[in-house]
C-alpha positions as a Markdown table, in Angstrom:
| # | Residue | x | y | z |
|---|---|---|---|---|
| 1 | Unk | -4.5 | 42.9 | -10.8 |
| 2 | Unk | -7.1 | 40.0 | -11.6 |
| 3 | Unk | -9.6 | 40.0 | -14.5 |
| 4 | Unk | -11.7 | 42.0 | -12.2 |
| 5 | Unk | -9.8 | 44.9 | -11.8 |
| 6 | Unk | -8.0 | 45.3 | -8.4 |
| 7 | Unk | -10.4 | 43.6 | -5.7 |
| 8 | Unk | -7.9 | 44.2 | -2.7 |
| 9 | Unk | -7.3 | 40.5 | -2.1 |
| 10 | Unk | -6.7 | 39.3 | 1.4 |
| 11 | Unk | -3.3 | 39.5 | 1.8 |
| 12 | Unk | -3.1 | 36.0 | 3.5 |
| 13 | Unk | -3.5 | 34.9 | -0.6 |
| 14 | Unk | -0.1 | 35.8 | -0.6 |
| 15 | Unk | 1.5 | 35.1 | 2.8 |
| 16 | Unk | -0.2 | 32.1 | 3.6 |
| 17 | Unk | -1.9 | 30.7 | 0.2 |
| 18 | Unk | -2.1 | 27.1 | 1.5 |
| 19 | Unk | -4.3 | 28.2 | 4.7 |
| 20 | Unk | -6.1 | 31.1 | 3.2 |
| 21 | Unk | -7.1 | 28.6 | 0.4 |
| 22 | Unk | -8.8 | 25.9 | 2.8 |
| 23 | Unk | -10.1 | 28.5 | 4.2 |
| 24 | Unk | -11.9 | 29.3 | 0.8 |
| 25 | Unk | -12.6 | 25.8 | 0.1 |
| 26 | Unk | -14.7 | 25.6 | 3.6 |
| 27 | Unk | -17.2 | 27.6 | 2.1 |
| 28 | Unk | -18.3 | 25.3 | -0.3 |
| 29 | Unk | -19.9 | 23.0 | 2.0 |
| 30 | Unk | -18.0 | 20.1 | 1.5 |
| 31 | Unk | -17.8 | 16.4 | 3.2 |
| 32 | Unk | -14.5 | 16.7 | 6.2 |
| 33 | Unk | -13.0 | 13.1 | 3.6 |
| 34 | Unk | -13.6 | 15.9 | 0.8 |
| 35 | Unk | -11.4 | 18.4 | 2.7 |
| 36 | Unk | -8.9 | 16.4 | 4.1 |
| 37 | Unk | -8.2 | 14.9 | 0.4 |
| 38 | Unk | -7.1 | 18.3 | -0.1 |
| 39 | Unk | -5.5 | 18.8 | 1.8 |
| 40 | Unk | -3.2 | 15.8 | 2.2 |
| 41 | Unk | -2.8 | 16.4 | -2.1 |
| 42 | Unk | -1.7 | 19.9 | -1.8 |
| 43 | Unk | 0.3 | 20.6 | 1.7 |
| 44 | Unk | 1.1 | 17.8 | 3.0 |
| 45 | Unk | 0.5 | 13.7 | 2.2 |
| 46 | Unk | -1.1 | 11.0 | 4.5 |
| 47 | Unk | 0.9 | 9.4 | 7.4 |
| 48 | Unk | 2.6 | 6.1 | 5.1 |
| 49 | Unk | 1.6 | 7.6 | 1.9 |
| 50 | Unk | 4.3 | 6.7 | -1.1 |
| 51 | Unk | 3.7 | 9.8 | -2.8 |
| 52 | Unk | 4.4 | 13.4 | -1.7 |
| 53 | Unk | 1.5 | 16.4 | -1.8 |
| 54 | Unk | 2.4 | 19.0 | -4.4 |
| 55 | Unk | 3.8 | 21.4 | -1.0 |
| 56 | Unk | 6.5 | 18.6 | 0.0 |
| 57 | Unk | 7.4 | 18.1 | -3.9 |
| 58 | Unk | 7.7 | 21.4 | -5.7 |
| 59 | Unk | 9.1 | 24.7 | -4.9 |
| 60 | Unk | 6.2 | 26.4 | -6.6 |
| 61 | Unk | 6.2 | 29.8 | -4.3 |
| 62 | Unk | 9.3 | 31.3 | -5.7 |
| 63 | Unk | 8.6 | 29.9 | -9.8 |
| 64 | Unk | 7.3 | 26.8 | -11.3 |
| 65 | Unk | 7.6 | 25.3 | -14.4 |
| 66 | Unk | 6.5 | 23.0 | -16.8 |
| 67 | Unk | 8.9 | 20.3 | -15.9 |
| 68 | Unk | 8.4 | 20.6 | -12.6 |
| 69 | Unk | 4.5 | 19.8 | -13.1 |
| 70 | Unk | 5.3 | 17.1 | -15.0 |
| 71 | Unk | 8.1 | 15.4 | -12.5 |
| 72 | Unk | 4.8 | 15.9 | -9.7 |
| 73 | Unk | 2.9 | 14.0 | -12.3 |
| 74 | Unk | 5.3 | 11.2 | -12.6 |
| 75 | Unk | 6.0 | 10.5 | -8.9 |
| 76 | Unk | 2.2 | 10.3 | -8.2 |
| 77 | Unk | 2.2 | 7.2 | -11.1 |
| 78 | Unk | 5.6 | 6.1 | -9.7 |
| 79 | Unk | 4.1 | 5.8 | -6.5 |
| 80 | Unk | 1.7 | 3.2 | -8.0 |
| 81 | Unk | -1.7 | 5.0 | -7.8 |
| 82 | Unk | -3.8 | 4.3 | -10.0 |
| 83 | Unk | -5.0 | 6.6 | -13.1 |
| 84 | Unk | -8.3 | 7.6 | -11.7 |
| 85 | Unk | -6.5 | 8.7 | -8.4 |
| 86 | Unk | -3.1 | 10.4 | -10.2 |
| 87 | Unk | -5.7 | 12.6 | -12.4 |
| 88 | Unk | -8.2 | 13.2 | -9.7 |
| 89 | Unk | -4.9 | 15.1 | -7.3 |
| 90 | Unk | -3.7 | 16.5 | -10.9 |
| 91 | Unk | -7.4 | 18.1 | -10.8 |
| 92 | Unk | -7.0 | 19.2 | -7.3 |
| 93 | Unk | -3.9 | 21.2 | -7.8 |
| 94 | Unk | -4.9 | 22.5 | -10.9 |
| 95 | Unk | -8.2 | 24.1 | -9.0 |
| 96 | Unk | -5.6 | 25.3 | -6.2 |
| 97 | Unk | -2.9 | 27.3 | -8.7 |
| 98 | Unk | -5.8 | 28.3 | -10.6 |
| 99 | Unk | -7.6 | 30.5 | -7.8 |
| 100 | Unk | -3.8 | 31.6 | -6.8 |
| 101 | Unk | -3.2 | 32.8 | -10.3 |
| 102 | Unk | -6.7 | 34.7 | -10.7 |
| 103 | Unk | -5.2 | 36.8 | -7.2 |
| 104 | Unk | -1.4 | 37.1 | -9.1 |
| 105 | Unk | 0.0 | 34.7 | -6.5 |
| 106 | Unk | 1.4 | 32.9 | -9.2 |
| 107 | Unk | 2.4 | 33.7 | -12.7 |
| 108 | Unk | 0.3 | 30.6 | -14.5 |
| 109 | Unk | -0.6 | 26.9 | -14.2 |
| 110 | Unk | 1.3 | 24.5 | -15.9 |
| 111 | Unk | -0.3 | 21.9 | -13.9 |
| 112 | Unk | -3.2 | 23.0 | -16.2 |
| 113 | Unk | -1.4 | 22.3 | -19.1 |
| 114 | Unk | -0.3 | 19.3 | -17.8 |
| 115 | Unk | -3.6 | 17.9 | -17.7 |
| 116 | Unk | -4.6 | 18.7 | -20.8 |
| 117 | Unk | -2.0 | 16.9 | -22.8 |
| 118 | Unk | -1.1 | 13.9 | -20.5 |
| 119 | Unk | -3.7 | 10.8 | -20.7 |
| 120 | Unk | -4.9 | 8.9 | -17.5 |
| 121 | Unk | -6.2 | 5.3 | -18.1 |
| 122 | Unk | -9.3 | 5.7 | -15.7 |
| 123 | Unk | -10.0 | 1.6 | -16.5 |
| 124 | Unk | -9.4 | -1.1 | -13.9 |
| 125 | Unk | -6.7 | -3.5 | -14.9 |
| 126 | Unk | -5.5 | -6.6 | -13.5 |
| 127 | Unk | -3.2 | -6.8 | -11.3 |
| 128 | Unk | 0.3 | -7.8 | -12.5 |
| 129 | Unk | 1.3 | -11.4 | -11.2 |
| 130 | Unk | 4.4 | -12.2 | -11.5 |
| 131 | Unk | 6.4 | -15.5 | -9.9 |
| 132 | Unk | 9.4 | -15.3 | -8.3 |
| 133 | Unk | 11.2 | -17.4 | -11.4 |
| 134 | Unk | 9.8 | -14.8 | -13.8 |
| 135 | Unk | 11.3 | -11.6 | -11.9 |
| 136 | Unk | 14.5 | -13.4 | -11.6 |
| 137 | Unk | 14.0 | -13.6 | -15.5 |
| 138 | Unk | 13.2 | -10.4 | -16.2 |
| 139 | Unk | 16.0 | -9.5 | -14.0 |
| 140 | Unk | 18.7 | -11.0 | -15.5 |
| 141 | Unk | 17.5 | -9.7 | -18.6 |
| 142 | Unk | 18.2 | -5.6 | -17.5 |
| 143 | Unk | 21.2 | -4.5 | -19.2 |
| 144 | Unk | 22.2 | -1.7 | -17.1 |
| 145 | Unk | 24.1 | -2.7 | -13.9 |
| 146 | Unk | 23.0 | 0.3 | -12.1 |
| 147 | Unk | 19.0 | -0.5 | -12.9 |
| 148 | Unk | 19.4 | -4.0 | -11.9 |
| 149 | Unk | 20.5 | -3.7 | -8.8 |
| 150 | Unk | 17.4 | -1.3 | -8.0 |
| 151 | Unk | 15.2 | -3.9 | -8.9 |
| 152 | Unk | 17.3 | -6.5 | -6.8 |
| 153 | Unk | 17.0 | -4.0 | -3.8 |
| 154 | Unk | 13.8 | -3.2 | -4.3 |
| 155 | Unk | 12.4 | -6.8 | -4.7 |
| 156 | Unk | 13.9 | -8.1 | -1.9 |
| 157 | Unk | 13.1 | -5.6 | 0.7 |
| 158 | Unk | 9.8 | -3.6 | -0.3 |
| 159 | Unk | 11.6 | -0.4 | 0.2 |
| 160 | Unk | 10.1 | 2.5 | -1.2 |
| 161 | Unk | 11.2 | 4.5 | -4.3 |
| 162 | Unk | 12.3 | 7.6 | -2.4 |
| 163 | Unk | 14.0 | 4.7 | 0.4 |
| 164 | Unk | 15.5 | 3.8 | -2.6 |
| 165 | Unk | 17.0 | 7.0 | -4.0 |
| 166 | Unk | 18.4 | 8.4 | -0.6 |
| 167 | Unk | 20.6 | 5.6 | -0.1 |
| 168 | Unk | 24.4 | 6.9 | 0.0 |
| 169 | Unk | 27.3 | 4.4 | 0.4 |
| 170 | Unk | 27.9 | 5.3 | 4.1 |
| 171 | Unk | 24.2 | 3.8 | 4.4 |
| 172 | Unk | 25.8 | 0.2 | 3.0 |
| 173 | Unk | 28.2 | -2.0 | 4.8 |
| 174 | Unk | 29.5 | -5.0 | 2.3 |
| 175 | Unk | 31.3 | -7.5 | 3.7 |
| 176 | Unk | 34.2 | -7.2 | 0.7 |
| 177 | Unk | 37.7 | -5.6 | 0.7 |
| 178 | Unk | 37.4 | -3.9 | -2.3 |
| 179 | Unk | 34.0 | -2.2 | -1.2 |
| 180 | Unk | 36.1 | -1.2 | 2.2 |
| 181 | Unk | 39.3 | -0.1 | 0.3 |
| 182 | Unk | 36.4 | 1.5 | -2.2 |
| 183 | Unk | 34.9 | 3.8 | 1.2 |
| 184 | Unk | 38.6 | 4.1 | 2.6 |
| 185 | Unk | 39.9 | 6.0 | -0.5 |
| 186 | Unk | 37.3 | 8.2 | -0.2 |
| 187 | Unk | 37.2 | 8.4 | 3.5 |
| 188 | Unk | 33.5 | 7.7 | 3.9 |
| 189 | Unk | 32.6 | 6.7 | 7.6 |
| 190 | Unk | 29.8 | 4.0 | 7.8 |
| 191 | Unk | 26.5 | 4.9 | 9.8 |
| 192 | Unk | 26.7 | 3.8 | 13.0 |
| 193 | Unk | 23.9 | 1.6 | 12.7 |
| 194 | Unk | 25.4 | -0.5 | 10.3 |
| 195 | Unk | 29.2 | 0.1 | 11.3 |
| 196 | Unk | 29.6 | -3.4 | 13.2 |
| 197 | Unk | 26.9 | -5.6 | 10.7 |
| 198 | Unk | 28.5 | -6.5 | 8.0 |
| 199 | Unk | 26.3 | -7.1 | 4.6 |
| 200 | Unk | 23.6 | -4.6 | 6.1 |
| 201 | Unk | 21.9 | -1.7 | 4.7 |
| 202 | Unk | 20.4 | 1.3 | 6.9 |
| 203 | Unk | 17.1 | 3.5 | 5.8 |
| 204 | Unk | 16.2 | 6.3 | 7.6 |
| 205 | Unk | 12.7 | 8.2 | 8.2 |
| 206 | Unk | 14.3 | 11.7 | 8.1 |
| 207 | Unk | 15.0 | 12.2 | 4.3 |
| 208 | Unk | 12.2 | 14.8 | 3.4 |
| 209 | Unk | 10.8 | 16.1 | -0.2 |
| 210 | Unk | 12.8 | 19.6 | -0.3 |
| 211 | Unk | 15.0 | 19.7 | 3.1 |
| 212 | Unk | 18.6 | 19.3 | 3.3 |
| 213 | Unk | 19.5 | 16.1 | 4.8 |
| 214 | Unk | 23.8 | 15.6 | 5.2 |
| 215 | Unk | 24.1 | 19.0 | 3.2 |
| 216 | Unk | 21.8 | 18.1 | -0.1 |
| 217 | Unk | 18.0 | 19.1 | -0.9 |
| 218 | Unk | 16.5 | 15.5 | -1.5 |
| 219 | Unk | 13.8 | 15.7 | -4.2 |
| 220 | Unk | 12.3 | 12.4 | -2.6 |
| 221 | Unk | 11.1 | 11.5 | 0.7 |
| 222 | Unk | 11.5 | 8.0 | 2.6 |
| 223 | Unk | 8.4 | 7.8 | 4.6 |
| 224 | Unk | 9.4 | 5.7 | 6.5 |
| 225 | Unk | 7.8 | 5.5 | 10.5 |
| 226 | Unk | 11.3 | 4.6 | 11.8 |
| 227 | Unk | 14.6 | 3.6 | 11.2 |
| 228 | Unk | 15.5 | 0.4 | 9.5 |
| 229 | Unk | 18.5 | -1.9 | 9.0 |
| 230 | Unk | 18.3 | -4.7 | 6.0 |
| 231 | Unk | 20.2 | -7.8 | 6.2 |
| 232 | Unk | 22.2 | -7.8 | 2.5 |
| 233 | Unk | 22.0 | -11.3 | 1.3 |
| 234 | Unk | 24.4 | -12.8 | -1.4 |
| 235 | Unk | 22.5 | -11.8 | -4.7 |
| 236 | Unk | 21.5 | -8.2 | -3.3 |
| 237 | Unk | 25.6 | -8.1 | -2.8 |
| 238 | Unk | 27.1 | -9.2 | -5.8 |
| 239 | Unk | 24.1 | -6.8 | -8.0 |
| 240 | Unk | 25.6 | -3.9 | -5.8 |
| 241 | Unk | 28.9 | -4.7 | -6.1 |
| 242 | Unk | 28.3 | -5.4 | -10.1 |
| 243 | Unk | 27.1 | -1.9 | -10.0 |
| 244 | Unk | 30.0 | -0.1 | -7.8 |
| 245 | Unk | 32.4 | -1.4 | -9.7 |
| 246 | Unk | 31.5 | 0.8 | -12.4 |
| 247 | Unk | 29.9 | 4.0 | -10.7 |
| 248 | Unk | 31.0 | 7.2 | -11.5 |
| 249 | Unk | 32.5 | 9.5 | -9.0 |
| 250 | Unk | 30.6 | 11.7 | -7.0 |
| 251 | Unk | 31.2 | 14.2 | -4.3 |
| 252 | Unk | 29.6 | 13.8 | -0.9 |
| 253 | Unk | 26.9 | 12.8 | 0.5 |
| 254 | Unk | 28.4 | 10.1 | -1.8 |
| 255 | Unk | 24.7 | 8.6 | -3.2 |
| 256 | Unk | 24.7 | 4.8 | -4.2 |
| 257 | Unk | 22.8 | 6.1 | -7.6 |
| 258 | Unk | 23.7 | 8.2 | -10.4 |
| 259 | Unk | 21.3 | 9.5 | -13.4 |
| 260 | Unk | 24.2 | 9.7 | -16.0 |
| 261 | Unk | 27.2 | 6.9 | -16.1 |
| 262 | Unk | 29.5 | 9.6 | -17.9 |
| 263 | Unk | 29.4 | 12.0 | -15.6 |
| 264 | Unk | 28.8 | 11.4 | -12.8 |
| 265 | Unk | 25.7 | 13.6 | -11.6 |
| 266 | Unk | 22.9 | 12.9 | -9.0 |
| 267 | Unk | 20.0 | 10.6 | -9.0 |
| 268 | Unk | 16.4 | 11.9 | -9.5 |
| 269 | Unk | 13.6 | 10.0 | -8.6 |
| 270 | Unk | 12.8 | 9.2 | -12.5 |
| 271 | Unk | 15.9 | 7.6 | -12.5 |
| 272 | Unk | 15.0 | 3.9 | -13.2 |
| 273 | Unk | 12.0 | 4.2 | -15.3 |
| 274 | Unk | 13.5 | 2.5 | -17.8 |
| 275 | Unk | 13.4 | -0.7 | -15.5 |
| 276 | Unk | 9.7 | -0.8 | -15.4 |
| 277 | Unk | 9.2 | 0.9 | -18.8 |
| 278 | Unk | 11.4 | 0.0 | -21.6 |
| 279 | Unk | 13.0 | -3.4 | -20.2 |
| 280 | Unk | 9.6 | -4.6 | -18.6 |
| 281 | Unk | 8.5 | -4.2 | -22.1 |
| 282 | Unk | 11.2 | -5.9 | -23.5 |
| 283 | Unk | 10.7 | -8.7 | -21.8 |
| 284 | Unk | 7.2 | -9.6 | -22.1 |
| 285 | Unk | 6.4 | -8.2 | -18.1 |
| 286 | Unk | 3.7 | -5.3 | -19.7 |
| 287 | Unk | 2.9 | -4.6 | -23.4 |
| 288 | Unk | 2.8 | -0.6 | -22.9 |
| 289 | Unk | 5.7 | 1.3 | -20.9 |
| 290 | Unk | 2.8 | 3.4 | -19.9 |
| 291 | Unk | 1.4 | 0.9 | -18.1 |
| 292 | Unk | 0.3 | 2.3 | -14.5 |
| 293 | Unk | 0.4 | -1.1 | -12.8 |
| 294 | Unk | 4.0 | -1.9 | -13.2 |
| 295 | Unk | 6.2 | 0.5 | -11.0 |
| 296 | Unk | 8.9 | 0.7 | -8.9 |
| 297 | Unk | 5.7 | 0.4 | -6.2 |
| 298 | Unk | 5.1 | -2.7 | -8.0 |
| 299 | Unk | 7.9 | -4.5 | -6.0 |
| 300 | Unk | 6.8 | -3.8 | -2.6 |
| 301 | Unk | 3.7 | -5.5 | -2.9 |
| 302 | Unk | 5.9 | -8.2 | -4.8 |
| 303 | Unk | 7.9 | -8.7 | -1.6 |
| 304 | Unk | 5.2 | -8.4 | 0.8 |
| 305 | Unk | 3.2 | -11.0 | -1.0 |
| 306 | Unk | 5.6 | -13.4 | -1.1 |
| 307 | Unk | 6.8 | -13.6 | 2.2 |
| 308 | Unk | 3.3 | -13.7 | 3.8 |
| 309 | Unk | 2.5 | -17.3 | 4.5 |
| 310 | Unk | -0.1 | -18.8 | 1.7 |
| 311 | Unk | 0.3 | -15.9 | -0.3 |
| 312 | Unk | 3.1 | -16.3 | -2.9 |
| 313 | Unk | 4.2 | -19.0 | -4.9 |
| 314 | Unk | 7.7 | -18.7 | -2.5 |
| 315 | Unk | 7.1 | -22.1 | 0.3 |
| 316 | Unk | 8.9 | -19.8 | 2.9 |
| 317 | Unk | 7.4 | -16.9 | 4.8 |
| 318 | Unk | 8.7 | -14.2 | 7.2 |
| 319 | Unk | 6.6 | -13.1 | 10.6 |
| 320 | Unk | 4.0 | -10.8 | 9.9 |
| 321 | Unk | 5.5 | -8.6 | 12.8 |
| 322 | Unk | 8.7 | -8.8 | 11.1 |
| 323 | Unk | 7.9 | -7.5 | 7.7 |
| 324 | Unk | 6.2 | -4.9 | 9.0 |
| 325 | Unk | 9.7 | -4.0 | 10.7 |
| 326 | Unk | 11.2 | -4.2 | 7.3 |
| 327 | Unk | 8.6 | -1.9 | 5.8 |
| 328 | Unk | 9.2 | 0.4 | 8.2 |
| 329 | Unk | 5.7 | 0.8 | 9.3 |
| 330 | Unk | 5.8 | -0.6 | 13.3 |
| 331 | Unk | 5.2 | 0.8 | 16.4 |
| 332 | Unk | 7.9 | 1.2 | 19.5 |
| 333 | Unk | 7.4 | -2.1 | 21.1 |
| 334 | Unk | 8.3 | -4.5 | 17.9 |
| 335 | Unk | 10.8 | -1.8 | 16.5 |
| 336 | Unk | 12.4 | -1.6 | 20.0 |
| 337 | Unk | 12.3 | -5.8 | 19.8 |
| 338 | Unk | 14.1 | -6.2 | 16.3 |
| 339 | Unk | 16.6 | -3.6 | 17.2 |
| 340 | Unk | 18.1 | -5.4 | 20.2 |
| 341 | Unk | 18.4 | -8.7 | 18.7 |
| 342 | Unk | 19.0 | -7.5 | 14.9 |
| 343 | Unk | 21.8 | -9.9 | 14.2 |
| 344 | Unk | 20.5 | -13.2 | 16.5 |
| 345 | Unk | 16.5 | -12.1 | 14.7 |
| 346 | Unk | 16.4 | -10.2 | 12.0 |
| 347 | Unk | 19.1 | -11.8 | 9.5 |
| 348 | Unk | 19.0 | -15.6 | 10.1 |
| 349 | Unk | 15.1 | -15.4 | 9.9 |
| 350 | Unk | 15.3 | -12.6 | 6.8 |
| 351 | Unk | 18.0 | -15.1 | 5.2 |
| 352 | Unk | 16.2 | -18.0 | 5.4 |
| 353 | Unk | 13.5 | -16.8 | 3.9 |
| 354 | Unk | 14.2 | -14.3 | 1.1 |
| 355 | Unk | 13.6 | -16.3 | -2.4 |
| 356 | Unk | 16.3 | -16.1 | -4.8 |
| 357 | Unk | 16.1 | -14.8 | -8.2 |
| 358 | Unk | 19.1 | -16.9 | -9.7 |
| 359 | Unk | 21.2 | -14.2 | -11.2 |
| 360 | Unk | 24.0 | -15.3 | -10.8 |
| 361 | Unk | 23.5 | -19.2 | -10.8 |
């Protein structure tokens, strides 16, 4: 019973709250771009959006917590908006569990809560500029094996954070006979889209916020348009192998990450925000580990940049055309171009121009 006393609510409040809700919305006369933001925040985010709407991110119909609005909070920085844009969606959702909890749809807000006490830097920064010498320093710099090769992998491919988190080692191919004996042992079978490339790395589009993909929930998405294979040069190879070396069992689907060293248990997508919190810090990247300018989304605009012709301060540059394959943002024709000539395209050209961040000079 509401506040009001029992008002016979609809009952599409409580078997279709996301509809029903739009629905209620409608009647306030707003702009369709007013509507469709939403929209896209609360069931379902934008076509090549890094972030996932509160729908695809939390299981909020059967309970939600406290952490869990706070973990929706992080991924919307981690995806690199900015703080205006992370507190406006906060707002949005807020307004949405608020009019479910007034019908007893749900049993509170925490996104509520979570607004009150977090703090959203509405001011416009600069953008962070780094060169390609001063990753490579701050780089070598990261302690942790397991956070540097993220950064490696992330700064030389523009792969997204949730790319980067559903990566399991079938997914990898290294040219090394430990790394084989490594998947032998455990009788991991290699995708077959990277089975015959040695030094390659496979992304898939179909990892999805909440859905099993091979037999385990994935709290990130990829969002990626279509599938992908990465050439794995010599630095991206010895960071992985640095961190392999080391990793901690785990059962199958056999993910490339871990979130604890000693024992072994799965990656979440906070996983590395000591790489651009603590450590960026550290070495001189940002002042403040709150810094909204400086995450993991950071390095896909790092890689882009630099490989665009006249962009960087890197003298060699990739095909437009070509990076867009590696994003994973291109339509049939090109995809269906780079895929039949991977090895005799995609990795001399990718080779020849990826910058090097002399880790291991």
């Amino acid at each position: 019973m509401s506040k009001y006393g029992d008002l016979n609510y609809d009952p599409r409040w409580y078997e279709s709250p996301i509809e029903k809700y739009m629905e209620y919305k409608s009647r306030d006369s707003l702009t369709q771009t007013r509507m469709d933001k939403i929209r896209y925040t609360i069931h379902r985010s934008r076509d090549g959006a890094d972030y996932a709407a509160w729908d695809e991110y939390v299981d909020w119909r059967k309970e939600v917590g406290v952490d869990d609005a706070w973990d929706y909070l992080d991924q919307l920085r981690d995806a690199g908006l900015a703080g205006r844009s992370v507190e406006g969606k906060i707002i949005i959702v807020q307004s949405f569990l608020e009019e479910l909890f007034k019908r007893g749809v749900v049993n509170g807000n925490p996104i509520a809560l979570v607004h009150d006490e977090a703090s959203f830097d509405t001011t416009t920064k600069g953008k962070i500029k780094l060169t390609v010498d001063e990753v490579g320093q701050y780089l070598s710099n990261v302690p942790d094996p397991q956070d540097r090769a993220a950064g490696v992998l992330m700064g030389k491919t523009g792969m997204r954070k949730g790319e980067l988190l559903n990566i399991d080692l079938m997914d990898l191919n290294l040219d090394h006979p430990e790394y084989q004996s490594y998947l032998s042992d455990r009788g991991i079978e290699l995708h077959p889209k990277v089975k015959k490339q040695p030094d390659s790395l496979f992304i898939s589009p179909e990892p999805t916020v909440g859905e099993k993909y091979r037999g385990e929930v994935r709290r990130a998405g990829n969002k990626r348009k279509r599938k992908t294979v990465f050439p794995t040069d010599q630095e991206t190879k010895h960071a992985l192998l640095d961190w392999i070396a080391m990793r901690p069992e785990i059962g199958y689907p056999h993910n490339l990450w871990t979130n604890d060293t000693r024992k072994g248990r799965k990656s979440v997508p906070s996983f590395n925000l000591k790489l651009t919190g603590r450590y960026a810090v550290e070495a001189g990247v940002i002042e403040d580990a709150s810094d909204e300018e400086f995450t993991p989304h950071w390095f896909r605009h790092f890689f882009t940049t630099q490989l665009q012709p006249g962009r960087g301060d890197h003298p060699r540059h990739l095909e437009p055309s070509m990076i867009k394959y590696l994003r994973g943002d291109v339509m049939e024709d090109i995809m269906g171009e780079y895929t039949h000539d991977w090895g005799d395209t995609i990795r001399p050209a990718y080779e020849d121009a990826i910058y090097q961040f002399g880790l291991y000079d």
